[in-house]
PyMOL CGO cylinders between C-alpha atoms (Angstrom):
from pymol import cmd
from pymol.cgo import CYLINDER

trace = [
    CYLINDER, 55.26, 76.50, -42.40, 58.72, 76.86, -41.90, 0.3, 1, 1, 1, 1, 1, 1,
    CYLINDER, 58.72, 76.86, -41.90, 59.72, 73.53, -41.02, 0.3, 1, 1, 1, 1, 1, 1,
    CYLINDER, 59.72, 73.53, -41.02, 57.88, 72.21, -44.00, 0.3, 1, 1, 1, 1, 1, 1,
    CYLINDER, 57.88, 72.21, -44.00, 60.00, 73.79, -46.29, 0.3, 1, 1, 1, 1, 1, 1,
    CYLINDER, 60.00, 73.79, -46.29, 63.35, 72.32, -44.64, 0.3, 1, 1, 1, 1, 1, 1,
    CYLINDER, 63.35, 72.32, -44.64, 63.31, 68.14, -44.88, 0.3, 1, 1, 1, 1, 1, 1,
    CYLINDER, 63.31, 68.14, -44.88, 64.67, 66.40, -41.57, 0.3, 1, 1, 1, 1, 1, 1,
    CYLINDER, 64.67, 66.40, -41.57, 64.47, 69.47, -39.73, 0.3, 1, 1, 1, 1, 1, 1,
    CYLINDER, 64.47, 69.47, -39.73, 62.51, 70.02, -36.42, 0.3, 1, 1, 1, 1, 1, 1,
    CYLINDER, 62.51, 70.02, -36.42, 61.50, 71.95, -33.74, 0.3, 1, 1, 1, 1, 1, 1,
    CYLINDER, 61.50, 71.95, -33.74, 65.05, 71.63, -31.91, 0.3, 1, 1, 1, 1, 1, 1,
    CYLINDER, 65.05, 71.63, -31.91, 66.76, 73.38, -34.51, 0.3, 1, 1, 1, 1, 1, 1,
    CYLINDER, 66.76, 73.38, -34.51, 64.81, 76.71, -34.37, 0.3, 1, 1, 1, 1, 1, 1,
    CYLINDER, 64.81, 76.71, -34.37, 67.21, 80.06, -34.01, 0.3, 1, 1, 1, 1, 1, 1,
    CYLINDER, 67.21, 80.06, -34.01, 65.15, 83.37, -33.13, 0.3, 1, 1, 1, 1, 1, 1,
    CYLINDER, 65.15, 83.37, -33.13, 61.67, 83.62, -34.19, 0.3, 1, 1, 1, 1, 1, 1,
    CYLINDER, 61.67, 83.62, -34.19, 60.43, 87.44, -33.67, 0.3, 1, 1, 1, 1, 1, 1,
    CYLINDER, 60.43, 87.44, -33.67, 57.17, 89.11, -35.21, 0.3, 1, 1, 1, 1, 1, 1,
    CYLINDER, 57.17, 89.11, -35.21, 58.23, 92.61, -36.74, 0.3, 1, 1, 1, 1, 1, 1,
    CYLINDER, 58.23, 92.61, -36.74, 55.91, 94.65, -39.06, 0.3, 1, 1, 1, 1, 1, 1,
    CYLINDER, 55.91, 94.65, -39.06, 57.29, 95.67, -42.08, 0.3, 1, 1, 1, 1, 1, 1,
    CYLINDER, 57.29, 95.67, -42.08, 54.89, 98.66, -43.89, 0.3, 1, 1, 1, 1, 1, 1,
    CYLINDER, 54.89, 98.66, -43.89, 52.09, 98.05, -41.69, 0.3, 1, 1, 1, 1, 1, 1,
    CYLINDER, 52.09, 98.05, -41.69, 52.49, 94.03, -42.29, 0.3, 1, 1, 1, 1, 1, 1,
    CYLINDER, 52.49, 94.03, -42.29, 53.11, 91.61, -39.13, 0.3, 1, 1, 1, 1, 1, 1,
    CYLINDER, 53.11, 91.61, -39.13, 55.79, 89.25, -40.96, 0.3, 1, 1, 1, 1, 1, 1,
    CYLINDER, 55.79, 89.25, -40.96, 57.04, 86.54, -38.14, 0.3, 1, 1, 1, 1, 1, 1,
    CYLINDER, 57.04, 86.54, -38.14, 60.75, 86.22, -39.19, 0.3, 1, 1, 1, 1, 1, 1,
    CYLINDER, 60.75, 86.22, -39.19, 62.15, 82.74, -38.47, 0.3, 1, 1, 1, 1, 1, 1,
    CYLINDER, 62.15, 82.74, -38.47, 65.53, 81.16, -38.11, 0.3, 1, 1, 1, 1, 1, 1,
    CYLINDER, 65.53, 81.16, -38.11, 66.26, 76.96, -38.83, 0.3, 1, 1, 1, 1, 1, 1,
    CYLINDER, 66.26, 76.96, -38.83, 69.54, 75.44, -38.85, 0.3, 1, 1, 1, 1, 1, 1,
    CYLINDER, 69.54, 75.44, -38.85, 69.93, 72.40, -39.98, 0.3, 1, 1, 1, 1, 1, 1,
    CYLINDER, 69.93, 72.40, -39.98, 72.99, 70.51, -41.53, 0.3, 1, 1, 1, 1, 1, 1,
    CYLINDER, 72.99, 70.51, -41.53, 75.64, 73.28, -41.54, 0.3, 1, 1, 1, 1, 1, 1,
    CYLINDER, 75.64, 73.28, -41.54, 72.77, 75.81, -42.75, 0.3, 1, 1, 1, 1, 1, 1,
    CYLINDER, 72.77, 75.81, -42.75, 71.17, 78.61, -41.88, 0.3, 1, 1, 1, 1, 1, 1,
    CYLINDER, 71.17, 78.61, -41.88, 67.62, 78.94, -43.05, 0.3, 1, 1, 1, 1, 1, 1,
    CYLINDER, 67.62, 78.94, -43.05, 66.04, 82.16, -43.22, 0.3, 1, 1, 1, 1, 1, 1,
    CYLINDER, 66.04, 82.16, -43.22, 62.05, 82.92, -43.70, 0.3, 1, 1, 1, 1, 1, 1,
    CYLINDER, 62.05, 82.92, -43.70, 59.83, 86.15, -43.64, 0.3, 1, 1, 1, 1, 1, 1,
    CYLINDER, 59.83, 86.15, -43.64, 56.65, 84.58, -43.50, 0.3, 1, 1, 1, 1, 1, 1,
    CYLINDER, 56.65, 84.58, -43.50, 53.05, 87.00, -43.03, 0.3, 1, 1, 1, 1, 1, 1,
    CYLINDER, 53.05, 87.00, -43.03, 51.40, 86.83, -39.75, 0.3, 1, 1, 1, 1, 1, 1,
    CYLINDER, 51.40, 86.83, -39.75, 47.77, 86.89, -41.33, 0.3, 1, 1, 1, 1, 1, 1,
    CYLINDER, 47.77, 86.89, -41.33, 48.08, 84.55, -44.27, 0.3, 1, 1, 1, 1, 1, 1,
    CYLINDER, 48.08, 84.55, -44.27, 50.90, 81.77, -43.45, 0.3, 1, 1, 1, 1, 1, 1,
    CYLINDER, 50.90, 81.77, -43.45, 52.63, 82.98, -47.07, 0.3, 1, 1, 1, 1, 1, 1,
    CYLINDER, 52.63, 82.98, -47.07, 56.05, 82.66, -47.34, 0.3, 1, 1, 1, 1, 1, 1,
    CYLINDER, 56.05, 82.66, -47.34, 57.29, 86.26, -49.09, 0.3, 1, 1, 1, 1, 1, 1,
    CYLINDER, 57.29, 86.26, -49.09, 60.30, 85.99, -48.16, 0.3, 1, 1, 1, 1, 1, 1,
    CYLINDER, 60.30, 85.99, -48.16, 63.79, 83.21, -47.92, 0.3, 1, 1, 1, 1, 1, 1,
    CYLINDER, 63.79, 83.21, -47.92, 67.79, 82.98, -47.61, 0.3, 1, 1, 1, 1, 1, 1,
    CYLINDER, 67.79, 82.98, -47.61, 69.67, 80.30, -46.93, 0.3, 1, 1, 1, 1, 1, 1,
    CYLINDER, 69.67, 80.30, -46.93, 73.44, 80.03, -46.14, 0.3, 1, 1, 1, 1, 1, 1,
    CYLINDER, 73.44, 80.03, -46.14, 75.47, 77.43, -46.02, 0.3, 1, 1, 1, 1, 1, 1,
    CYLINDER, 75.47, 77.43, -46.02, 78.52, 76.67, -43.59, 0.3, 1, 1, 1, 1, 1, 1,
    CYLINDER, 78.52, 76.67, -43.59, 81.12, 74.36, -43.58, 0.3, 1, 1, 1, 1, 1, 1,
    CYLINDER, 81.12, 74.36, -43.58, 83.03, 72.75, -41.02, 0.3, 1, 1, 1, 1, 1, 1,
    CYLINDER, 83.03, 72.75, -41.02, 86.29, 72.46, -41.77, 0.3, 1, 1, 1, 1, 1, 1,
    CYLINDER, 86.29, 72.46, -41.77, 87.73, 75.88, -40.38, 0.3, 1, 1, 1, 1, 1, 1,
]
cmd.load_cgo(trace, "trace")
């Protein structure tokens, strides 16, 4: 579900992925970067919706 919403992205660029409940919900909360960006996604456990994004974006050039 995650990776769907993030073109050219795949499994390889996963971060943490950790199930937490937030008021009695199981939310999975999942980490993607991709192209100097850090994708962020609270998505629920029991129905695969998305309630939840950020993303931030990072450049190089220190």
């Amino acid at each position: 579900i995650a990776l769907a919403q993030v073109p050219g992205a795949n499994q390889s660029h996963f971060g943490k992925i950790d199930l937490d409940y937030d008021h009695g919900r199981a939310i999975y909360e999942i980490e993607i970067f991709y192209n100097n960006s850090k994708y962020e996604f609270d998505i629920d456990a029991s129905t695969g919706e998305i309630i939840g994004t950020e993303v931030n974006h990072y450049n190089r050039n220190y």
